[in-house]
Biopython code that builds the backbone (N, CA, C, O; Angstrom):
import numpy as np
from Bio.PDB.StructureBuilder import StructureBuilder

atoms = [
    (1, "UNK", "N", (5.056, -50.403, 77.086)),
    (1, "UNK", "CA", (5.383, -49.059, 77.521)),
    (1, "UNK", "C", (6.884, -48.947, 77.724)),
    (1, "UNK", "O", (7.509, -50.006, 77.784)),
    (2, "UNK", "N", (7.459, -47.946, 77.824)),
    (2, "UNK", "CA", (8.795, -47.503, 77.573)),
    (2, "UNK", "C", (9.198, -47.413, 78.678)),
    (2, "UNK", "O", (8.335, -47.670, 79.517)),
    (3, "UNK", "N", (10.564, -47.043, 79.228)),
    (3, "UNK", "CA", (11.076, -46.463, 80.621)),
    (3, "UNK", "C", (10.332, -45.274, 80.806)),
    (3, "UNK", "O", (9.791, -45.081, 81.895)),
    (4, "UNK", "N", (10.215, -44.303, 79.720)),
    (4, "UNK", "CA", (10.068, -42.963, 80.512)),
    (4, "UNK", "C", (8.650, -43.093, 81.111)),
    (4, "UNK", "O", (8.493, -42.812, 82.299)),
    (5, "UNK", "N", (7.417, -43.581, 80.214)),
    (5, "UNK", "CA", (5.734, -43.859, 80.409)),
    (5, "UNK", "C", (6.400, -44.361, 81.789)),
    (5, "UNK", "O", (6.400, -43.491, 82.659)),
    (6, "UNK", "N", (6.787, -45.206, 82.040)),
    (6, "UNK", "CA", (6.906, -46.060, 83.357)),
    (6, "UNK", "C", (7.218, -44.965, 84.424)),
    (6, "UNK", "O", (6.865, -45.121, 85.593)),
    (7, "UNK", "N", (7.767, -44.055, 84.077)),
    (7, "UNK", "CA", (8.316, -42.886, 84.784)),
    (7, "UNK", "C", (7.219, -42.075, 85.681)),
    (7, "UNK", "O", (6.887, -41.897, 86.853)),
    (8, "UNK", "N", (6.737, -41.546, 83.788)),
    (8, "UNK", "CA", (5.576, -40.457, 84.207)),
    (8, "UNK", "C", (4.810, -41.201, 85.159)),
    (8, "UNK", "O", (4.800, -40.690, 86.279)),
    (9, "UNK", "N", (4.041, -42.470, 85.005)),
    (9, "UNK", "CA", (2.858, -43.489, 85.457)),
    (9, "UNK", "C", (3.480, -43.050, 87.214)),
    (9, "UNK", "O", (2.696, -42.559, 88.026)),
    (10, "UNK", "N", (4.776, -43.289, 87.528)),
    (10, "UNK", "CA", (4.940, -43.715, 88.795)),
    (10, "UNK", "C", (4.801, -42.528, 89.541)),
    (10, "UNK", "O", (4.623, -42.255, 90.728)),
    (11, "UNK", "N", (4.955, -41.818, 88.339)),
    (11, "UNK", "CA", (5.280, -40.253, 89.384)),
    (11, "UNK", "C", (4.066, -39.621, 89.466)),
    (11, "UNK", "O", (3.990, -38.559, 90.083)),
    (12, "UNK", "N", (2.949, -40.188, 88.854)),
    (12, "UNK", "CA", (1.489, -39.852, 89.056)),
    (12, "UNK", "C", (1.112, -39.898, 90.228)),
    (12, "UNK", "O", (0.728, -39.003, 90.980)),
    (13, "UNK", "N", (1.303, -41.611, 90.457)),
    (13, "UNK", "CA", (0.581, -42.153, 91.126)),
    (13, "UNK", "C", (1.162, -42.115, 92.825)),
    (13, "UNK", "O", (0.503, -42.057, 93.862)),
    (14, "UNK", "N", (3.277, -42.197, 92.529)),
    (14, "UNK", "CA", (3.262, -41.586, 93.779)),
    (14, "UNK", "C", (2.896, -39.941, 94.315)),
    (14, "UNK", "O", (3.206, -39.533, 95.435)),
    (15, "UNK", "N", (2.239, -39.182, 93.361)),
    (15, "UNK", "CA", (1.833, -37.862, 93.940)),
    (15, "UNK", "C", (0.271, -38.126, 94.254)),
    (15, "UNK", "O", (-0.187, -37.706, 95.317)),
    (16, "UNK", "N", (-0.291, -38.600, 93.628)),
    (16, "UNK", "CA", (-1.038, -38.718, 94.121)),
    (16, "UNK", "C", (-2.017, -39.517, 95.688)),
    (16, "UNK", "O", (-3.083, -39.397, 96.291)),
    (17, "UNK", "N", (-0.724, -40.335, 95.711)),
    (17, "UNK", "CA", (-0.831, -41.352, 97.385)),
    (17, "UNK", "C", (-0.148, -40.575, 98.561)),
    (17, "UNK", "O", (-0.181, -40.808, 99.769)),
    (18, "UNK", "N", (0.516, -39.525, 97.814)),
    (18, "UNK", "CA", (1.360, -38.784, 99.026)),
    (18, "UNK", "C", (0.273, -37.734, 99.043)),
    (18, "UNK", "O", (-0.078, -37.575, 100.212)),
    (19, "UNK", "N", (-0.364, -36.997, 98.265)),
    (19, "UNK", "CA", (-1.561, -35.984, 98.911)),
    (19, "UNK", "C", (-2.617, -36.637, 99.531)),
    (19, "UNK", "O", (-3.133, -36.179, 100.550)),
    (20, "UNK", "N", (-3.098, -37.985, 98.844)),
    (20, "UNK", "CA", (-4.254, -38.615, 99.051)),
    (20, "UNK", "C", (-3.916, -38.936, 101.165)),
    (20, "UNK", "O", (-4.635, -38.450, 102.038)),
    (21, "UNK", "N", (-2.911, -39.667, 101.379)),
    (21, "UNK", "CA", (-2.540, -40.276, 101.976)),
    (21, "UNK", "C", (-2.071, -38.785, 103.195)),
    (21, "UNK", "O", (-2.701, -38.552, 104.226)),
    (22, "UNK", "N", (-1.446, -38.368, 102.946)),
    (22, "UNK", "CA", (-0.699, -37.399, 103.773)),
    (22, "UNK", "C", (-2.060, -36.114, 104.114)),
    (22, "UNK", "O", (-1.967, -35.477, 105.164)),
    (23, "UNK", "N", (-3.002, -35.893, 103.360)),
    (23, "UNK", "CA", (-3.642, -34.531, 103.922)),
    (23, "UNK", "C", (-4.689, -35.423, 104.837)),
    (23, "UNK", "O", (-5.538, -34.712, 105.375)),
    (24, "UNK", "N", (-4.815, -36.940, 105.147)),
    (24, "UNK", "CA", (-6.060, -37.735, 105.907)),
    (24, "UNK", "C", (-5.313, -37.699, 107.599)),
    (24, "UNK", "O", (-6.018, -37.671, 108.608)),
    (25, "UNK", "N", (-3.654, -37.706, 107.642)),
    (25, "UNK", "CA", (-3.920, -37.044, 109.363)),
    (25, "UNK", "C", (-3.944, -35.819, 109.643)),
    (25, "UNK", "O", (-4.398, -35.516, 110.747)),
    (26, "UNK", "N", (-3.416, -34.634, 108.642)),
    (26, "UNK", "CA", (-3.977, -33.285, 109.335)),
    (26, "UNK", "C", (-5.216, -33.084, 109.411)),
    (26, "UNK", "O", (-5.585, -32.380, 110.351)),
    (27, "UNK", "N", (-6.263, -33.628, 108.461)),
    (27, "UNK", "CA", (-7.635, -33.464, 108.190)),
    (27, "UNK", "C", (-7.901, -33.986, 109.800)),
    (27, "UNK", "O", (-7.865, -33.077, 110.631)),
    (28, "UNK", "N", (-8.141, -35.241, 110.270)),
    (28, "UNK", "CA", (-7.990, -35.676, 111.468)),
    (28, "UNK", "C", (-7.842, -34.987, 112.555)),
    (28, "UNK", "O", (-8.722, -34.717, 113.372)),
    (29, "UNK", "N", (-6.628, -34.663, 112.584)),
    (29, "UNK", "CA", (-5.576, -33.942, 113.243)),
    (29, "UNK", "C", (-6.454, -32.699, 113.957)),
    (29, "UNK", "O", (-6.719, -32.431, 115.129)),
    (30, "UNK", "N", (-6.702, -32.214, 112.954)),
    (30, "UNK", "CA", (-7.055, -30.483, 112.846)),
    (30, "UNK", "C", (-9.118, -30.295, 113.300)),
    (30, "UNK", "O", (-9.733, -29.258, 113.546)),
    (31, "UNK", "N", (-9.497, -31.346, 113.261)),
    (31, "UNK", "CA", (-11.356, -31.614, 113.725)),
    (31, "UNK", "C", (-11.360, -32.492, 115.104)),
    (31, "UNK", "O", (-12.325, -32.886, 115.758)),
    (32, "UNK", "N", (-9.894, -32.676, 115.340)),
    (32, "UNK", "CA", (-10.123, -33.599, 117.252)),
    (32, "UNK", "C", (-9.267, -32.646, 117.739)),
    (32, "UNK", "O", (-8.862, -33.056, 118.827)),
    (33, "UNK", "N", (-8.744, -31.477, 117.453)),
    (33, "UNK", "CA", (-8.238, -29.775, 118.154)),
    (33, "UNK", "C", (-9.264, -29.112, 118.229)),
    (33, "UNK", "O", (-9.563, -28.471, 119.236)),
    (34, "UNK", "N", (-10.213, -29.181, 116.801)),
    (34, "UNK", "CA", (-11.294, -27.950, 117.030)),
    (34, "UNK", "C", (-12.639, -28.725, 117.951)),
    (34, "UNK", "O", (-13.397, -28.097, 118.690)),
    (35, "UNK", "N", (-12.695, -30.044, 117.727)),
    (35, "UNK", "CA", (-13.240, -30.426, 118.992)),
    (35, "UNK", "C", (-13.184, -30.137, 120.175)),
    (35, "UNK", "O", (-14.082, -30.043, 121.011)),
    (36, "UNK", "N", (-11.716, -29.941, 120.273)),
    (36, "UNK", "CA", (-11.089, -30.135, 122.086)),
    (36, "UNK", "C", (-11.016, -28.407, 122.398)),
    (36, "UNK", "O", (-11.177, -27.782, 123.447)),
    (37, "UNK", "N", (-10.757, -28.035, 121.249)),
    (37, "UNK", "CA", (-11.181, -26.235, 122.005)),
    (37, "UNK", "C", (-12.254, -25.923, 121.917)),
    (37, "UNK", "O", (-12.346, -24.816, 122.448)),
    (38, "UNK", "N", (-13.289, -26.278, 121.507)),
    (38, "UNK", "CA", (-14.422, -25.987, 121.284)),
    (38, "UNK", "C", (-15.456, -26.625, 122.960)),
    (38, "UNK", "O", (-16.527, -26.246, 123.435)),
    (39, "UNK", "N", (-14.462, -27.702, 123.396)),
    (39, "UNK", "CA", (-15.503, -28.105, 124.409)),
    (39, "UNK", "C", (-14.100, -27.163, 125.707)),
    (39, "UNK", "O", (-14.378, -26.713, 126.819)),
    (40, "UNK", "N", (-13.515, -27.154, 125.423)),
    (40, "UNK", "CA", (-12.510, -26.365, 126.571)),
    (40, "UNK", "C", (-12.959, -24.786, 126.675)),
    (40, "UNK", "O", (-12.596, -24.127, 127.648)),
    (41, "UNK", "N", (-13.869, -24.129, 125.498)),
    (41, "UNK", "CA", (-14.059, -22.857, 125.521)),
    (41, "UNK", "C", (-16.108, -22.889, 126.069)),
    (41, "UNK", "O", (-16.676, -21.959, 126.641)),
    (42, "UNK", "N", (-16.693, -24.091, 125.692)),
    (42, "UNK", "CA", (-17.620, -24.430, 126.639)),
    (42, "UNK", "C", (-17.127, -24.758, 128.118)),
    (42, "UNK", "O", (-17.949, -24.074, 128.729)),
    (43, "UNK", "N", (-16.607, -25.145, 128.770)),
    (43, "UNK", "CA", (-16.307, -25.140, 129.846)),
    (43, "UNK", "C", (-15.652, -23.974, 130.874)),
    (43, "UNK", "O", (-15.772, -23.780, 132.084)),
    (44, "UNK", "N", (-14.894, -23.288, 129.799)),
    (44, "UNK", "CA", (-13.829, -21.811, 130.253)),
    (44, "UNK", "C", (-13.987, -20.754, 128.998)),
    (44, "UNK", "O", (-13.140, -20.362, 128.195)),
    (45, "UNK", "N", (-15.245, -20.472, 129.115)),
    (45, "UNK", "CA", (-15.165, -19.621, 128.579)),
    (45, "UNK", "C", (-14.847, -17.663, 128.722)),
    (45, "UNK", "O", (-15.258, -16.862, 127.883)),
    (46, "UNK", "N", (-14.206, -17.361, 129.727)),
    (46, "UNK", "CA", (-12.961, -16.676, 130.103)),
    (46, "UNK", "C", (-11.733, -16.552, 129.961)),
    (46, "UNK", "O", (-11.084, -15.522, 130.143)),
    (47, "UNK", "N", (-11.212, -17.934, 129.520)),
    (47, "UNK", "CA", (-10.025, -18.235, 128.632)),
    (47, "UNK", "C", (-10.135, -18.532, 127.125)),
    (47, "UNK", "O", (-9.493, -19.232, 126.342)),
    (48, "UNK", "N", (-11.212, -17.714, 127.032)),
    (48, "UNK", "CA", (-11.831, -17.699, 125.218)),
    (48, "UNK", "C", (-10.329, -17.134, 124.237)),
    (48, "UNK", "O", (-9.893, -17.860, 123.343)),
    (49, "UNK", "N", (-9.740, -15.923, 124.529)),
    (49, "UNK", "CA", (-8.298, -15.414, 123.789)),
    (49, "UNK", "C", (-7.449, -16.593, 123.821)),
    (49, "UNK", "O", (-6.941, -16.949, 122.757)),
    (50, "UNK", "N", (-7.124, -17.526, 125.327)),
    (50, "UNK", "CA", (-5.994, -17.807, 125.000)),
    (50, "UNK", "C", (-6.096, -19.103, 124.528)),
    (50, "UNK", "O", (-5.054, -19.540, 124.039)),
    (51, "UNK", "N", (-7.326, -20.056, 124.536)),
    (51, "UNK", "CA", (-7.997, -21.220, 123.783)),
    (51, "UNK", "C", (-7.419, -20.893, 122.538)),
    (51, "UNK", "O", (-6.509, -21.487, 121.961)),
    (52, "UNK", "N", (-8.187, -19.654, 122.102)),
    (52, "UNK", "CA", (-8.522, -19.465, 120.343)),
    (52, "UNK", "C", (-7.159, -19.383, 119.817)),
    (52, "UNK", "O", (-6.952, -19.768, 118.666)),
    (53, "UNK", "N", (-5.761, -18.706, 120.875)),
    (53, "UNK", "CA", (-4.382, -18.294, 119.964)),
    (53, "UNK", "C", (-3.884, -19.654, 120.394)),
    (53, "UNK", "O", (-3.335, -20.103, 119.388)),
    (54, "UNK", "N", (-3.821, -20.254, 121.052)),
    (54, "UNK", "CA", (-3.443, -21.940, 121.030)),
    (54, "UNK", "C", (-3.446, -22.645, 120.420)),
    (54, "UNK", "O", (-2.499, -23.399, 120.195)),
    (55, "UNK", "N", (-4.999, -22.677, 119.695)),
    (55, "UNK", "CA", (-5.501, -24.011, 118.808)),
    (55, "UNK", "C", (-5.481, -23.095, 117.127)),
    (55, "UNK", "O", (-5.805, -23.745, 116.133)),
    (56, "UNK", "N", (-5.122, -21.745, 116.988)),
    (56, "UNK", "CA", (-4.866, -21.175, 115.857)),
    (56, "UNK", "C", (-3.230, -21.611, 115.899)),
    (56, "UNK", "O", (-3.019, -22.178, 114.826)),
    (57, "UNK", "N", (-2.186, -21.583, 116.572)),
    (57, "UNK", "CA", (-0.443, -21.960, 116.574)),
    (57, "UNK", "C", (-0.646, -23.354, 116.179)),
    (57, "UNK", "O", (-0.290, -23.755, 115.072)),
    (58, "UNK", "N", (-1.366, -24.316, 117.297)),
    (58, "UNK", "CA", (-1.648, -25.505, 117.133)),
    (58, "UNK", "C", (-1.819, -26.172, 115.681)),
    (58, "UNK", "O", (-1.102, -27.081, 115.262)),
    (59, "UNK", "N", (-2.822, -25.611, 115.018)),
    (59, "UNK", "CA", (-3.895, -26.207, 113.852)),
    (59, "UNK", "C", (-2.479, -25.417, 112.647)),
    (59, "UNK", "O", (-2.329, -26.002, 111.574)),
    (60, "UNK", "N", (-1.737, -24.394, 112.878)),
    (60, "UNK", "CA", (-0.839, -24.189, 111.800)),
    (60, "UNK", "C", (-0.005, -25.079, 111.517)),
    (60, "UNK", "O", (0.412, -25.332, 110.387)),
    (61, "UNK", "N", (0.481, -25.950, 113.166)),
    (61, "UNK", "CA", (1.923, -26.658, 113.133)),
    (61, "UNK", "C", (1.517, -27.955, 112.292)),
    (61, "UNK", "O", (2.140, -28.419, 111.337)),
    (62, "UNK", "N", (-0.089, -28.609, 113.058)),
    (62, "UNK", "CA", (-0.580, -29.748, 112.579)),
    (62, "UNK", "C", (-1.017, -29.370, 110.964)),
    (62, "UNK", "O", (-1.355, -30.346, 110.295)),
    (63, "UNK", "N", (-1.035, -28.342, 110.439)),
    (63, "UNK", "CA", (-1.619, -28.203, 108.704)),
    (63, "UNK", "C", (-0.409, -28.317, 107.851)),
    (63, "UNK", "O", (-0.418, -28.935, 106.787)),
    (64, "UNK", "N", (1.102, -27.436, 108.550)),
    (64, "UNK", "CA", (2.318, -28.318, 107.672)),
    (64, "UNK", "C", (2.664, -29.068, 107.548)),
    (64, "UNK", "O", (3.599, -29.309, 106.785)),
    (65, "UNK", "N", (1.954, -30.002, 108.394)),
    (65, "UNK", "CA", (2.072, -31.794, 107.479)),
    (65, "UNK", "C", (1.666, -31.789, 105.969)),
    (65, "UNK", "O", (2.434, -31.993, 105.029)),
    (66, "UNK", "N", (0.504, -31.556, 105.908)),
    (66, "UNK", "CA", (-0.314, -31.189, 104.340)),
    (66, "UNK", "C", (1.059, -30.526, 103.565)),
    (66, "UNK", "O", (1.972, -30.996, 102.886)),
    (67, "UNK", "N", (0.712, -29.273, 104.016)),
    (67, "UNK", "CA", (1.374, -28.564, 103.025)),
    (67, "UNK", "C", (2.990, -29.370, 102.877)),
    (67, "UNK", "O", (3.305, -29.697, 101.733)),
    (68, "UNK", "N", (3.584, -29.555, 103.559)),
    (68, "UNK", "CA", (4.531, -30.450, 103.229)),
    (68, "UNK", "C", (4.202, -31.705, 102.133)),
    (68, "UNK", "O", (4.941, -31.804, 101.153)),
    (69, "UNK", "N", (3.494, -32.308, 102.247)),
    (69, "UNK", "CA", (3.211, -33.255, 101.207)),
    (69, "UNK", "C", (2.405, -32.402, 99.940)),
    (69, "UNK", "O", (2.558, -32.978, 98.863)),
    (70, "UNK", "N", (1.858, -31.571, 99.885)),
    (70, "UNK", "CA", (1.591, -31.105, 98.795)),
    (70, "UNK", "C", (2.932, -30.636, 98.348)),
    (70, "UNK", "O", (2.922, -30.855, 97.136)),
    (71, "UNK", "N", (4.409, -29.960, 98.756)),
    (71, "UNK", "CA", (5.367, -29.658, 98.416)),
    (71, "UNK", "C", (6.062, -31.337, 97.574)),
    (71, "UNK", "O", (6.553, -31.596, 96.476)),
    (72, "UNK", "N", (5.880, -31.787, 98.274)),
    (72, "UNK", "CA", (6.315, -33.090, 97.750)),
    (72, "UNK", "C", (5.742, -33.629, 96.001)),
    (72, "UNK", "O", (6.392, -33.801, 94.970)),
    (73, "UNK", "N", (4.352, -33.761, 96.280)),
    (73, "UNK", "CA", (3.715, -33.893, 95.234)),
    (73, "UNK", "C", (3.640, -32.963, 94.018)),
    (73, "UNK", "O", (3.212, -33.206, 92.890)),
    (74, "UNK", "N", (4.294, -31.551, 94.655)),
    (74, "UNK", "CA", (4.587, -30.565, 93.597)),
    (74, "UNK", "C", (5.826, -31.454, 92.708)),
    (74, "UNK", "O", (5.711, -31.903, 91.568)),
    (75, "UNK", "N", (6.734, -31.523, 93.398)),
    (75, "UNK", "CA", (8.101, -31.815, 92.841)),
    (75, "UNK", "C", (7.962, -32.915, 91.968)),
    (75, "UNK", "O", (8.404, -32.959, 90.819)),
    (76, "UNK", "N", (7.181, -34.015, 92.691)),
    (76, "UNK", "CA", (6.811, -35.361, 91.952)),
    (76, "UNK", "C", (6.338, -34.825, 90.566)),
    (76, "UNK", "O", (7.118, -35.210, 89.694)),
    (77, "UNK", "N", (5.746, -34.384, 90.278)),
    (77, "UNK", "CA", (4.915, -33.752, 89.189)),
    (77, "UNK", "C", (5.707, -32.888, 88.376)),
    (77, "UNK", "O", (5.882, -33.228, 87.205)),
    (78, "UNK", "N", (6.237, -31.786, 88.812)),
    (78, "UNK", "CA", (6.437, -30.946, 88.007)),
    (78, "UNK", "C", (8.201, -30.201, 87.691)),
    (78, "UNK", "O", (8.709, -29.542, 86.785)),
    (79, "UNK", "N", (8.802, -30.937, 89.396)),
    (79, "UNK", "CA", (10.300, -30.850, 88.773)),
    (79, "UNK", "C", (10.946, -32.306, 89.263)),
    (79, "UNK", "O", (11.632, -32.485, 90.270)),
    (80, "UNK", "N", (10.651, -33.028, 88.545)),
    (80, "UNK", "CA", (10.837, -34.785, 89.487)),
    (80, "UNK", "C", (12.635, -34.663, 88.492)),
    (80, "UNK", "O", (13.108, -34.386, 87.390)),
    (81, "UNK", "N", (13.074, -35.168, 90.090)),
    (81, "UNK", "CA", (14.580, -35.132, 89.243)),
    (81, "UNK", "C", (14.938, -36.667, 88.666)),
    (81, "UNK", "O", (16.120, -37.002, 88.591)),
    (82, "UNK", "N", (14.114, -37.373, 88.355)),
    (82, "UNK", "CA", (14.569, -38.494, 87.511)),
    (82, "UNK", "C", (13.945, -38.289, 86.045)),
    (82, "UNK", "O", (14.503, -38.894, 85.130)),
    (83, "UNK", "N", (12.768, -37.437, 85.727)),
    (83, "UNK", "CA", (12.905, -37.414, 84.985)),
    (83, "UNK", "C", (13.205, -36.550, 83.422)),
    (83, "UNK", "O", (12.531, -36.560, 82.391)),
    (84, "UNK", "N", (14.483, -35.840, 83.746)),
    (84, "UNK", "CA", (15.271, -34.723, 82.837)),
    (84, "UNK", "C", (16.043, -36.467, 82.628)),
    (84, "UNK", "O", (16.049, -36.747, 81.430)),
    (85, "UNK", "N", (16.498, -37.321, 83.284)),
    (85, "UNK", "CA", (17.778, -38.303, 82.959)),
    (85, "UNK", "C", (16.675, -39.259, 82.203)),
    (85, "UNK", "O", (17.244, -39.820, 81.267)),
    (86, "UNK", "N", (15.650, -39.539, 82.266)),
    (86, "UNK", "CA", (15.258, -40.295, 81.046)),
    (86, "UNK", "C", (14.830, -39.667, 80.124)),
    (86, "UNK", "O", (14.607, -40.468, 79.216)),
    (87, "UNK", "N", (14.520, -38.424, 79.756)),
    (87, "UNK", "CA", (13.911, -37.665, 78.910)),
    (87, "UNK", "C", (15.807, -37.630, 78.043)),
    (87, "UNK", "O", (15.733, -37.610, 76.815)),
    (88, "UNK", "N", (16.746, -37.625, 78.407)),
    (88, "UNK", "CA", (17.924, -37.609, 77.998)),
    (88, "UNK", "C", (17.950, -39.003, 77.383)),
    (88, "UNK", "O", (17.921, -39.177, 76.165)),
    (89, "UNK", "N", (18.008, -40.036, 78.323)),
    (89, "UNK", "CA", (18.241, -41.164, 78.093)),
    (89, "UNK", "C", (17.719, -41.327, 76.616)),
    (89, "UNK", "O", (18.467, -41.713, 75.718)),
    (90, "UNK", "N", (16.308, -40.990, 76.399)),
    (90, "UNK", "CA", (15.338, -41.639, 75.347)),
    (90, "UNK", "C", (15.519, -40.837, 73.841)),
    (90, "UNK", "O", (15.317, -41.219, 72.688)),
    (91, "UNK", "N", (16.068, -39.350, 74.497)),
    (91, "UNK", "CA", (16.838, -38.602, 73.006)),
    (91, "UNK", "C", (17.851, -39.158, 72.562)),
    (91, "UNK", "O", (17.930, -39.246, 71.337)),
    (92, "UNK", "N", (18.958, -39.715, 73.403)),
    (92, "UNK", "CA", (20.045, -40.713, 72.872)),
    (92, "UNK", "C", (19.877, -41.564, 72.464)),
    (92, "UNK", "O", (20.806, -42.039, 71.811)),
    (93, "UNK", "N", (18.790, -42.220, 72.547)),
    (93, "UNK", "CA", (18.373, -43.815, 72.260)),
    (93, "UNK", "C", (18.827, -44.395, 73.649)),
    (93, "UNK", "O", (18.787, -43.504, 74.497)),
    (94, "UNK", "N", (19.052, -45.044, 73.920)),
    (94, "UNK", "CA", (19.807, -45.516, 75.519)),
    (94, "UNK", "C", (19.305, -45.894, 76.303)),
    (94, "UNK", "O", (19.905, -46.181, 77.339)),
]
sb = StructureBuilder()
sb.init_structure("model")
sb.init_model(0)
sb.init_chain("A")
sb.init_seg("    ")
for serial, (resi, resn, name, xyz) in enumerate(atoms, 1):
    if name == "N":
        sb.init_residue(resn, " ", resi, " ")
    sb.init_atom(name, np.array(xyz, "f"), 0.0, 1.0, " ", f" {name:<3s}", serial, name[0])
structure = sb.get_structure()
């Protein structure tokens, strides 16, 4: 295989360990919140509004982890800046 195959291969596989890997603590993250409001709105349920706008701010801050790594894995994929310099490299011969 060539430099660039070596390229594409890496840039697969690191997009794919950064979604794989990165959406398993918001997933986490985001079902031990809806746990914890869910038994806090069994217990107080009079503070049902301000539970629900808490763990809705909450569950946004903890979900841009994800979306951050899906931003990542975009780039890996589809504008990876190493590889325009081997796609150059390999038209020159070089």
């Amino acid at each position: 295989m060539d430099n660039l195959a070596w390229v594409a291969v890496a840039s697969i596989m690191s997009a794919g360990l950064c979604i794989g890997i990165g959406a398993i603590g918001p997933a986490l993250g985001e079902g031990r919140a809806l746990a914890q409001a869910l038994a806090a709105l069994a217990q107080q349920p009079d503070e049902a509004n301000s539970i629900t706008r808490t763990l809705f701010v909450g569950m946004a801050m903890v979900e841009s982890t994800a979306i951050y790594c899906f931003v990542v894995t975009m780039i890996l994929i589809f504008a990876n800046p190493f590889w325009q310099f081997f796609v150059e490299r390999a038209a020159t011969g070089g």
